[in-house]
Structure formats: structure tokens, C-alpha cells
C-alpha positions as CSV (number, residue, x, y, z in Angstrom):
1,X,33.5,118.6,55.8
2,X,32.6,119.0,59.6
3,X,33.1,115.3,60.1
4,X,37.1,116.1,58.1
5,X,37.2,118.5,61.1
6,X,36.0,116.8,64.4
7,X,39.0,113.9,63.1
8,X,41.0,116.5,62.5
9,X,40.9,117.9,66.2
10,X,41.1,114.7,67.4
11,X,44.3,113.4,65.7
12,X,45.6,117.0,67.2
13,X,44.1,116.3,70.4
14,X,45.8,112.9,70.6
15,X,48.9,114.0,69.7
16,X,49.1,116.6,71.9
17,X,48.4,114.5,74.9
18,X,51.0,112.4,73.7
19,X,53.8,115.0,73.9
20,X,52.4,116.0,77.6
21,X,53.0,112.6,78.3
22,X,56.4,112.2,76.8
23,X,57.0,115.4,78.3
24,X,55.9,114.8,81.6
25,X,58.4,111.2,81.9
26,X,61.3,113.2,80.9
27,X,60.5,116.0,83.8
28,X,59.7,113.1,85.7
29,X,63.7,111.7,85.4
30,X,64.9,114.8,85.5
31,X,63.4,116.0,88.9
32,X,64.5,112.3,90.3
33,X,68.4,113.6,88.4
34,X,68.2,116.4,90.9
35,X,66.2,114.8,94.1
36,X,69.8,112.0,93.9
37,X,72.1,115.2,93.1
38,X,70.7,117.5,96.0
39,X,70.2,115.0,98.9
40,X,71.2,115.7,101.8
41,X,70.6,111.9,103.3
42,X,73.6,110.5,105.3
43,X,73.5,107.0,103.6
44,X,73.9,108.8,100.3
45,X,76.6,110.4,99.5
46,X,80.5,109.9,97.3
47,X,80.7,106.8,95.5
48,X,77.0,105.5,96.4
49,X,75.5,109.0,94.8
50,X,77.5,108.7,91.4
51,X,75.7,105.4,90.9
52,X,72.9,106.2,91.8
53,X,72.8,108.6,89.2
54,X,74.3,106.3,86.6
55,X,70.8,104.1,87.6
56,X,68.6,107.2,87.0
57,X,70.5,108.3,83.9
58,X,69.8,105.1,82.6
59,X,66.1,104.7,82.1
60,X,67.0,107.3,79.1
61,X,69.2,104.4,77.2
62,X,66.3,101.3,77.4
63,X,63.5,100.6,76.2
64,X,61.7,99.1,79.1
65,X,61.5,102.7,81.0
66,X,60.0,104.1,77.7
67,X,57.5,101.0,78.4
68,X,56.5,101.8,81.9
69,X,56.1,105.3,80.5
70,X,52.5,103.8,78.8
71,X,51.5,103.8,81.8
72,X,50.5,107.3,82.2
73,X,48.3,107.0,79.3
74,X,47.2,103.3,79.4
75,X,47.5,102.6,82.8
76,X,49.1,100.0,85.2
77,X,47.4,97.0,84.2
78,X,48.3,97.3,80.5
79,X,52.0,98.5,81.4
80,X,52.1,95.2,83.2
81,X,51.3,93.8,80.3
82,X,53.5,95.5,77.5
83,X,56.7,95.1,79.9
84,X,55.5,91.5,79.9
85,X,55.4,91.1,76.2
86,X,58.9,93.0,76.5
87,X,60.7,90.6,79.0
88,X,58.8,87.3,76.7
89,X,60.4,89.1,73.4
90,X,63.8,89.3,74.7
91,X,64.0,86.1,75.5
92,X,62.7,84.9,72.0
93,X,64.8,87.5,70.8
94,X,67.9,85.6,72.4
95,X,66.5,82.3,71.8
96,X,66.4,82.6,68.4
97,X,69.7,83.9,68.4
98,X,71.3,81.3,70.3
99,X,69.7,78.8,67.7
100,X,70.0,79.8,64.2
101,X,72.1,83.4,64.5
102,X,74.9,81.7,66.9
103,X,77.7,83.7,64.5
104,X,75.6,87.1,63.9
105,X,77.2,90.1,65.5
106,X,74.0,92.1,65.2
107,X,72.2,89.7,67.5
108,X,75.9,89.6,70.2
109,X,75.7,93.0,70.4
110,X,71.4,93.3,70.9
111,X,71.6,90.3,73.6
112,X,74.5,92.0,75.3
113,X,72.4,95.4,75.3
114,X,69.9,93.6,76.8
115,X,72.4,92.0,79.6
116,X,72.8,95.3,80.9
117,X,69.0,96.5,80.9
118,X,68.4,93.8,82.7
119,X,71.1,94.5,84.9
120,X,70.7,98.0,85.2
121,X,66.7,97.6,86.1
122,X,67.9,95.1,89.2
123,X,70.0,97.5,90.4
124,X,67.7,100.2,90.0
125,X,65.0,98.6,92.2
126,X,67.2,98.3,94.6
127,X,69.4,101.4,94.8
128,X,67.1,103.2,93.5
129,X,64.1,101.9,95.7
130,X,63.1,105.6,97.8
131,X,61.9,106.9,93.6
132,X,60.4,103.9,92.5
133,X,56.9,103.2,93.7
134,X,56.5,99.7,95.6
135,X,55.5,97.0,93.7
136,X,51.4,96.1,93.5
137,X,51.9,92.3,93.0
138,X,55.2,91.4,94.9
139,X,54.5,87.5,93.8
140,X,54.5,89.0,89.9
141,X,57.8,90.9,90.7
142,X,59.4,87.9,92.2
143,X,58.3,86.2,88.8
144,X,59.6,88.6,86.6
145,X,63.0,88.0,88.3
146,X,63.4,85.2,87.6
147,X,62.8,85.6,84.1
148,X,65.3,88.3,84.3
149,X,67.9,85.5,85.9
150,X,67.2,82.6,83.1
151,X,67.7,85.8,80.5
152,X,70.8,86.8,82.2
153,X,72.3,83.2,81.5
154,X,70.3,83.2,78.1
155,X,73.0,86.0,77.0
156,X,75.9,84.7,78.2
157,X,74.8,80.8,76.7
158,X,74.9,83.1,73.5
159,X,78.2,84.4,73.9
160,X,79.7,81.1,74.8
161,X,78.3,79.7,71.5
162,X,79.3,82.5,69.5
163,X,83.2,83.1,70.8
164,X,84.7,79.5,70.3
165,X,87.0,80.2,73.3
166,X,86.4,76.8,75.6
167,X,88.3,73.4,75.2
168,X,85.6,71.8,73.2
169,X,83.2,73.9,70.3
170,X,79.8,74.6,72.1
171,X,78.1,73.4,68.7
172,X,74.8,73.1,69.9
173,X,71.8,75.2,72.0
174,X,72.3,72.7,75.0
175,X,75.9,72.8,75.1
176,X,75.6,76.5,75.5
177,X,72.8,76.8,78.2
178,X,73.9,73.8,80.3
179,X,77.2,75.6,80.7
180,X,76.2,78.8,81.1
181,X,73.7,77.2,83.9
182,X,76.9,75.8,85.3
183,X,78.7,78.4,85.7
184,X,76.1,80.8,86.9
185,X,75.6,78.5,89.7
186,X,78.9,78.1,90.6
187,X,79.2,74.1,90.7
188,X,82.0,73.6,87.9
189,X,81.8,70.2,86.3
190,X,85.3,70.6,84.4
191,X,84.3,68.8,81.2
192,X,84.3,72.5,79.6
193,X,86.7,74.8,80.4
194,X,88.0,78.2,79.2
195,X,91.5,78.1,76.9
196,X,91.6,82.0,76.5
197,X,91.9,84.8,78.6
198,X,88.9,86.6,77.4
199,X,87.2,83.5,77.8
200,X,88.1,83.6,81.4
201,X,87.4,87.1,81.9
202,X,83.8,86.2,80.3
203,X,83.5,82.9,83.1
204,X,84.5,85.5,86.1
205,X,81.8,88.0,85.1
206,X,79.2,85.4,84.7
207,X,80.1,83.9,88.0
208,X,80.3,87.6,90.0
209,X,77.1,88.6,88.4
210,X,75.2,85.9,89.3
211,X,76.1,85.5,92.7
212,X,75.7,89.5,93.1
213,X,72.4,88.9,91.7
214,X,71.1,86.5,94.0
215,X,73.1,88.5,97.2
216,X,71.1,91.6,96.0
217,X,67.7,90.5,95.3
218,X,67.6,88.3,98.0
219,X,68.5,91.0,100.6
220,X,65.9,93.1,98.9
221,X,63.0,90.8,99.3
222,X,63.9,89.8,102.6
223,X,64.3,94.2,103.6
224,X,60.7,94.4,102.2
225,X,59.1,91.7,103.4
226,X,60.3,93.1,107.3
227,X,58.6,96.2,106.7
């Protein structure tokens, strides 16, 4: 019966410090939701303060800030290693897609949630670099970005398989990835092209992205690395 109880406490006692911890992120966002609203800093102010906000409000819509909330409880070595295991199942996640769910629109609509948290965390490290705490292993960041850049052309090769919308059918995995390589690099062989206007609309976005995302991240590094 006292051995029922001391388990008893503990489940409670664990459970509780759960909920501090859950509690404790979403103060944590919140107070960074007002530090963005109620600066007074010259460089951040209009247009450059609303997105800023639209960075902080979303580490509320993916799950990778609900991973680096572990932390608190686990900490930063095995946060390392869950948004690790969260970045490798992604891209199996897409992967698998690509392959053998080409025509799901369960798995188009996953892999293009996943476009934009991988988006949205870029940005965030950059925009949003005075909150977030600088990186311990800059080499493992600079790793994990590129990840992030062959999963950003991992989504759009799936999108490309799945619309049908070029001058040939991208019927296979390497079709898809060696043209969304292509255009994410901005060389343009011409042997596939876009024959629709969404298509196109798809091809401009892919190209502005990527070359945003290397502008961005570059320029970050390089503003780091002088300090």
C-alpha cells in the first residue's frame, strides 16, 4: 500500500513539473510577444516589427519549438538530439513521399507544412536573433542548414512530381530532385519547363526562396562571425 503511494506521488510529482514546464515556454513566448511589441529600438519599428511578430507567433504553430521546449527538462544535449531526429524525420517523411505517395494530398499538404517551418525557423534566427540564445556549436548549426536547404528543395521536388504541370511528366524521384536542384540554383537547362501558370508561379517561388535563403544565411554567418 505505501509503495501504491510513493508511485502515486511521483506520477503527480512528474506531472506537475511537466505543466511548469509547459507553462513556463508559453510565458516564455509570451513575454518575447511583448519585449517585440514594446520596443523602443530605432531599427525596429512599422513593417520590420509586424514580422517580427509573425516570427514569434509562430513557434506556437510547429512542432520543432515544442522540441526545443525539452530542453528545460532534458537539457541541451538531448534537445540537440530530438531536433536532430526531427530534421532526419522530415526528410524521410518527404522522401518517402516523393517515392511511393507522389499523388497523396495528405503527404502535399504535410511536406508543404513543413516548407514553411523550415522557413519560418531561418527567418527566426535571423530576425529574431537579439531572443534567441547564440548557438553552442556554430559548425552543427551551419550543418543543420544545410539540411534545412536540401529539405527545402526536397518539398518542392515533391510538388513538381505531384502537379503534372511541366512539358514532360516528372515520372520518377530523379526527375523531380534534379529539377528542383536546377531551379533552386538558378542554372536553367531548358529540357523541363513550366506549361502552366501555377507552374510558373511555383518555379518563381522556388527560385526567390532559394536565393533569399542563401542572401540571408550567408549575411548572418558572415555578421556573427565579425563579432
Amino acid at each position: 500500500m505505501l509503495k501504491r503511494i510513493c508511485m502515486s506521488k511521483r506520477a503527480e510529482a512528474k506531472n506537475i513539473e511537466s505543466l511548469n514546464i509547459r507553462s513556463n515556454y508559453f510565458k516564455k513566448q509570451c513575454t518575447h510577444l511583448k519585449y517585440i511589441w514594446s520596443s523602443d529600438e530605432e531599427y525596429s519599428y512599422g513593417l520590420l516589427r509586424i514580422f517580427r511578430l509573425i516570427l514569434c507567433i509562430s513557434a506556437f504553430i510547429f512542432p520543432i519549438s515544442y522540441v526545443n521546449m525539452l530542453g528545460d527538462k532534458l537539457g541541451d544535449i538531448r534537445r540537440d538530439m530530438f531536433i536532430e531526429a526531427h530534421v532526419f524525420f522530415r526528410i524521410i517523411f518527404i522522401l518517402l513521399g516523393i517515392v511511393y505517395f507522389d499523388q497523396s494530398v495528405v503527404f502535399l499538404c504535410l511536406s508543404i507544412y513543413f516548407l514553411f517551418e523550415i522557413v519560418f525557423y531561418l527567418l527566426s534566427l535571423i530576425f529574431l536573433s537579439d531572443i534567441f540564445a547564440y548557438p553552442r556549436n556554430i559548425a552543427r548549426l551551419i550543418l543543420l542548414v544545410m539540411i534545412n536547404y536540401i529539405e527545402v528543395n526536397l518539398c518542392f521536388a515533391f510538388f513538381y512530381k505531384f502537379a503534372g504541370v511541366f512539358s514532360k511528366p516528372l515520372t520518377s524521384t530523379i526527375e523531380a530532385i534534379y529539377f528542383s536542384v536546377v531551379v533552386s540554383s538558378g542554372i536553367g537547362f531548358g529540357d523541363i519547363t513550366p506549361i502552366t501558370n501555377c507552374g510558373r508561379i511555383v518555379v518563381i517561388l522556388h527560385t526567390v526562396l532559394s536565393g533569399l535563403f542563401v542572401i540571408l544565411i550567408l549575411n548572418y554567418f558572415i555578421s556573427k562571425s565579425s563579432k
